[in-house]
C-alpha positions as CSV (number, residue, x, y, z in Angstrom):
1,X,37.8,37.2,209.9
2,X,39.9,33.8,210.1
3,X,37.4,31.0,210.1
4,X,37.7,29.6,214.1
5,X,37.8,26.2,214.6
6,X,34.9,24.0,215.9
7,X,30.8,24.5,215.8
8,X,29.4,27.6,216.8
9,X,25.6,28.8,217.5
10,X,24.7,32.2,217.3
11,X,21.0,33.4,217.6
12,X,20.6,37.3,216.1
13,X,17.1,37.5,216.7
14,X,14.2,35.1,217.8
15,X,10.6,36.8,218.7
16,X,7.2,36.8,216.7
17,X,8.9,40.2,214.8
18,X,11.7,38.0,213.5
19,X,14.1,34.9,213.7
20,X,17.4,34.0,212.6
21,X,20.3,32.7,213.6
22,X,23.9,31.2,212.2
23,X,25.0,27.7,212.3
24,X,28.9,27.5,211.4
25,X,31.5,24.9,211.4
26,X,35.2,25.7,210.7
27,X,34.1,26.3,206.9
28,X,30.6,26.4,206.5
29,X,28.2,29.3,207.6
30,X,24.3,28.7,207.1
31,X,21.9,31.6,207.9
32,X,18.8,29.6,209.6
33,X,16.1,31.9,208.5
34,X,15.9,35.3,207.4
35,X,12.9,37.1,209.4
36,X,14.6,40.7,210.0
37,X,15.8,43.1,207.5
38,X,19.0,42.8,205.7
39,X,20.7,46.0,207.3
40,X,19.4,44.2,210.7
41,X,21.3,41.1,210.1
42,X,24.1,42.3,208.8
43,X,24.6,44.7,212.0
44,X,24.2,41.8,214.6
45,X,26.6,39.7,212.3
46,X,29.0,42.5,213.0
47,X,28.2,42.6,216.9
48,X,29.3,39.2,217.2
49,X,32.5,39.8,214.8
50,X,30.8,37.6,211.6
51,X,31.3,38.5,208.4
52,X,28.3,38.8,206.1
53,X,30.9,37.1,202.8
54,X,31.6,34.2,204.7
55,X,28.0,33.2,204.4
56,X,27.4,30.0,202.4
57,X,23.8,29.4,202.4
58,X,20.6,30.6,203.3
59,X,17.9,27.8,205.0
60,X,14.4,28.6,205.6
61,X,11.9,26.9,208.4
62,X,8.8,28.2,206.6
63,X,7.0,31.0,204.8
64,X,5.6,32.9,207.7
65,X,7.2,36.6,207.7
66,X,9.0,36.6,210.8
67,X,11.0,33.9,208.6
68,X,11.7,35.4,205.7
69,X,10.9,39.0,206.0
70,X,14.5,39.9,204.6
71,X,15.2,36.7,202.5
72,X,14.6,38.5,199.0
73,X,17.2,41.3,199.9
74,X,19.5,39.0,201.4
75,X,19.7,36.4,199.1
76,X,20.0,39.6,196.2
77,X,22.9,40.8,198.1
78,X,25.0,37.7,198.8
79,X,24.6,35.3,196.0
80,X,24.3,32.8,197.8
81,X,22.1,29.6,197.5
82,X,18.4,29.3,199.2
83,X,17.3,26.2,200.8
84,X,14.1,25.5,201.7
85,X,11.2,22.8,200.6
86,X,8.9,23.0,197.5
87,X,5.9,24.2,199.6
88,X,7.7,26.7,201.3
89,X,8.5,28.4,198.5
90,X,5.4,28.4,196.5
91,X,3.5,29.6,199.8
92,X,6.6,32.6,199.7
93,X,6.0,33.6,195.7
94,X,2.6,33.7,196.4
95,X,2.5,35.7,199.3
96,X,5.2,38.6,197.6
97,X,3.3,37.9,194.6
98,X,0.2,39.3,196.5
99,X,1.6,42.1,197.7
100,X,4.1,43.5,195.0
101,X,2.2,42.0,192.0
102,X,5.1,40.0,190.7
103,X,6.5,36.4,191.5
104,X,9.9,36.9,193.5
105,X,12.7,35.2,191.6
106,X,15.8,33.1,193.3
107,X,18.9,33.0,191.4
108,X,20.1,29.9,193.4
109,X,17.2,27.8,194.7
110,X,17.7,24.7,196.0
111,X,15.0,22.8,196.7
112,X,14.6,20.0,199.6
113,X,12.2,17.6,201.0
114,X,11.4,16.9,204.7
115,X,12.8,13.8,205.8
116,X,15.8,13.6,203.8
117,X,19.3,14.6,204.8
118,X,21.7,16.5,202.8
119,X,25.0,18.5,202.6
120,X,26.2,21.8,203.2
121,X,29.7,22.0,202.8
122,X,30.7,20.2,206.1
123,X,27.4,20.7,208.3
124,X,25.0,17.5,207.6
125,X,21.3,18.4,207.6
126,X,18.5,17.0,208.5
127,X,14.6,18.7,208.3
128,X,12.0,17.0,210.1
129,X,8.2,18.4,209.8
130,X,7.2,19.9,212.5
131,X,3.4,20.7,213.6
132,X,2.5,24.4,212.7
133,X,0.0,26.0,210.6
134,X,1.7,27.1,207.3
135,X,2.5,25.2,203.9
136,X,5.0,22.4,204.7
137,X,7.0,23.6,208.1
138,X,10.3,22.2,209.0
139,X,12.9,22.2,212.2
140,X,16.2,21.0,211.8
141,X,19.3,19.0,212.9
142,X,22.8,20.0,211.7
143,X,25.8,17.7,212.4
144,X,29.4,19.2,211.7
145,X,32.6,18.0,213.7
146,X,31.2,15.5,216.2
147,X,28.8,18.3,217.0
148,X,24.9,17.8,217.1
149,X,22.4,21.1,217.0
150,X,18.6,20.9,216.7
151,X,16.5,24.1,216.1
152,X,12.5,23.4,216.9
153,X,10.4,26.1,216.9
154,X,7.0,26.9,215.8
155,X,5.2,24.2,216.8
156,X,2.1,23.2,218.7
157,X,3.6,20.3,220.5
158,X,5.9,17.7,220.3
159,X,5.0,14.6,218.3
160,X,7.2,11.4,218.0
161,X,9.1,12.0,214.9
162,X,10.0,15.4,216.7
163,X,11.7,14.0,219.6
164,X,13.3,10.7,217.8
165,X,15.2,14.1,215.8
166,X,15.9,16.2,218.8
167,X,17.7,12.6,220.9
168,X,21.7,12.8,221.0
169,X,21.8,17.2,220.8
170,X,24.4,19.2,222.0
171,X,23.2,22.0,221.5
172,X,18.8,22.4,221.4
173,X,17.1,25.7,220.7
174,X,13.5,25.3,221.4
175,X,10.7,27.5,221.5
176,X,9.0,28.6,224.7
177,X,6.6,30.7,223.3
178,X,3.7,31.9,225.9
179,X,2.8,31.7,229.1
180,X,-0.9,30.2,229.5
181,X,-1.9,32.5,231.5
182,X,-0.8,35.7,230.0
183,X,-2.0,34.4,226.8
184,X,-5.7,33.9,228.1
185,X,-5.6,37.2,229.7
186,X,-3.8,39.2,227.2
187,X,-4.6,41.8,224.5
188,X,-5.0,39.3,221.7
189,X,-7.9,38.3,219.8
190,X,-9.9,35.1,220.7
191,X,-9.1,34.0,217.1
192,X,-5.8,34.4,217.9
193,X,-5.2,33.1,221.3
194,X,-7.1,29.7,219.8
195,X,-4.9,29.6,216.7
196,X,-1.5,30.1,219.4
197,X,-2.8,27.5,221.9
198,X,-3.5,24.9,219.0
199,X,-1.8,22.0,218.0
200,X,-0.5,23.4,214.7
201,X,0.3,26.9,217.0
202,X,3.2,27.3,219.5
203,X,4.6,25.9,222.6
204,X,3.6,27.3,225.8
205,X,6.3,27.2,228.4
206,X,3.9,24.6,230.2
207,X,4.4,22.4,226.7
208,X,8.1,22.6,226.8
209,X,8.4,22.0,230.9
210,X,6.5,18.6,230.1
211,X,8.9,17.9,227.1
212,X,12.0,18.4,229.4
213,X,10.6,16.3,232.3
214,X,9.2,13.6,229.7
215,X,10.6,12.3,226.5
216,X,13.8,14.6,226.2
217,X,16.9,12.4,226.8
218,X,18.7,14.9,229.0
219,X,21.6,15.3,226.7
220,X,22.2,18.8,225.5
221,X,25.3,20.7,226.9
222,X,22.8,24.0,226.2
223,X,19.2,24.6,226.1
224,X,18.4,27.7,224.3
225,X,14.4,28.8,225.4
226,X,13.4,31.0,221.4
227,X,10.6,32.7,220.2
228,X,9.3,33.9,223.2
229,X,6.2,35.9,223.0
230,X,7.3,39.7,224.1
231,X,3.4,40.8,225.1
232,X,2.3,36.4,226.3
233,X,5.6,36.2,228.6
234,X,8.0,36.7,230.3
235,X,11.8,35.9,230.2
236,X,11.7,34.8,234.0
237,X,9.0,33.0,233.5
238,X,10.0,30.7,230.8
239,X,13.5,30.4,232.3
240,X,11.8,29.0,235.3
241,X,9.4,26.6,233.9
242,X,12.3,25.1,231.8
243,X,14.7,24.8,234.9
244,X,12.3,23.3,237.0
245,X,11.5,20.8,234.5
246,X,14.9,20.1,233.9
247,X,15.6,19.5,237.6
248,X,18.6,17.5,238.5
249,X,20.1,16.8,235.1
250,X,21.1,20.8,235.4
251,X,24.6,20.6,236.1
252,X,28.3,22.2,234.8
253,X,27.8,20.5,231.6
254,X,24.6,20.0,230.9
255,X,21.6,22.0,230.3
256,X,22.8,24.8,230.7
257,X,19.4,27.2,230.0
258,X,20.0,30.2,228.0
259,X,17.6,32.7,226.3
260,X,17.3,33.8,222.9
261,X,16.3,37.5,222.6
262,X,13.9,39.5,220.2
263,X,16.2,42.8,220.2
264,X,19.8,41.4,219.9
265,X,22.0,38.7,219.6
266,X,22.6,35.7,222.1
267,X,26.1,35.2,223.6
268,X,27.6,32.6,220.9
269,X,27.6,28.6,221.6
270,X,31.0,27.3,220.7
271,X,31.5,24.0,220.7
């Protein structure tokens, strides 16, 4: 496949059974997470007419599985090098460790810290910490050709260091987890609804309506609702409380609300 010009955003799967999603420029593909298997990926790169080879990195949010379910296969496979922080990846070995009785080994590691920016081929990034509940979460900005995309997911709300990051975005994939209400009433443990509804949990579509009618500058070109919960909402339901929020600054070219999906992959942003 003959690299395209411009940025493009493509979202292969976002759900609590597995994220990730590709951020390319005209030379630069960077796999944002690796939460479903390696066969699964490689499929619904195919479905949207990506090539697995033109991959030239792997970045990772946190540890959690639906992150980095199929890292270790992935990253066996393509040879390619594996960002992701210093407590990330402890929190990872020790986790496979646990469960296979040996350390899991990267052949290209690259190790970065939150709050400082650095280079993948053309696509600038920037990780900011974000407020969830494993070893040393990050979201992250990504600046190729003029282009601006911030990916914020798990998180429990949005703090000030969060929002200074997500100002100037073209394109902003956000999460919009539960709805309150289904989450209250719904199957899960109390533990669990608690641990969901905290501030080091997951955004509620209530959390991220009161984002987009606050502090967010009103500047993307696309909105793109993630991580929704498939048994705490509903796709309707998180489309609405983001559109209503938004309001008036809904037009032909701006905020455009789209929705990531759990079981395949999102219509492609080009830019």
């Amino acid at each position: 496949m003959l690299p395209r010009m411009g940025v493009c955003i493509s979202v292969l799967a976002s759900g609590s059974r597995g994220n990730c999603a590709i951020v390319a420029s005209s030379s630069t593909r960077i796999l944002v997470d690796a939460g479903i298997s390696c066969r699964e990926t490689f499929k619904r790169m195919k479905a949207l007419g990506e090539d697995s080879r033109h991959l030239s990195a792997i970045l990772i949010t946190h540890e959690h599985s639906d992150h980095v379910y199929g890292l270790l296969t992935l990253a066996k496979k393509l040879r390619i090098p594996v960002y992701m922080t210093s407590g990330t990846h402890q929190a990872w070995k020790r986790a496979l460790r646990n469960e296979q009785g040996e350390a899991p080994e990267l052949a290209a590691l690259e190790i970065f810290s939150s709050g400082k920016n650095f280079q993948i081929g053309d696509i600038d990034v920037s990780p900011f910490t974000i407020p969830h509940d494993a070893a040393d979460p990050v979201g992250f900005t990504f600046r190729a050709e003029g282009v601006k995309a911030a990916f914020a997911t798990d998180l429990g709300y949005v703090p000030p260091n969060v929002n200074h990051h997500l100002r100037g975005c073209d394109v902003l994939v956000m999460e919009s987890n539960h709805d309150l209400e289904m989450l209250r009433v719904g199957p899960y443990p109390w533990s669990v609804k608690q641990r969901v509804m905290s501030r080091v949990g997951h955004l509620s579509n209530t959390a991220l309506a009161e984002f987009f009618s606050g502090d967010y500058d009103g500047g993307a070109a696309y909105v793109v609702l993630a991580h929704l919960s498939e048994q705490n909402n509903h796709p309707e339901l998180a489309r609405k409380a983001a559109e209503e929020a938004l309001g008036t600054r809904r037009t032909l070219l701006r905020n455009r609300v789209m929705l990531a999906s759990q079981t395949e992959p999102m219509q492609p942003i080009r830019l």
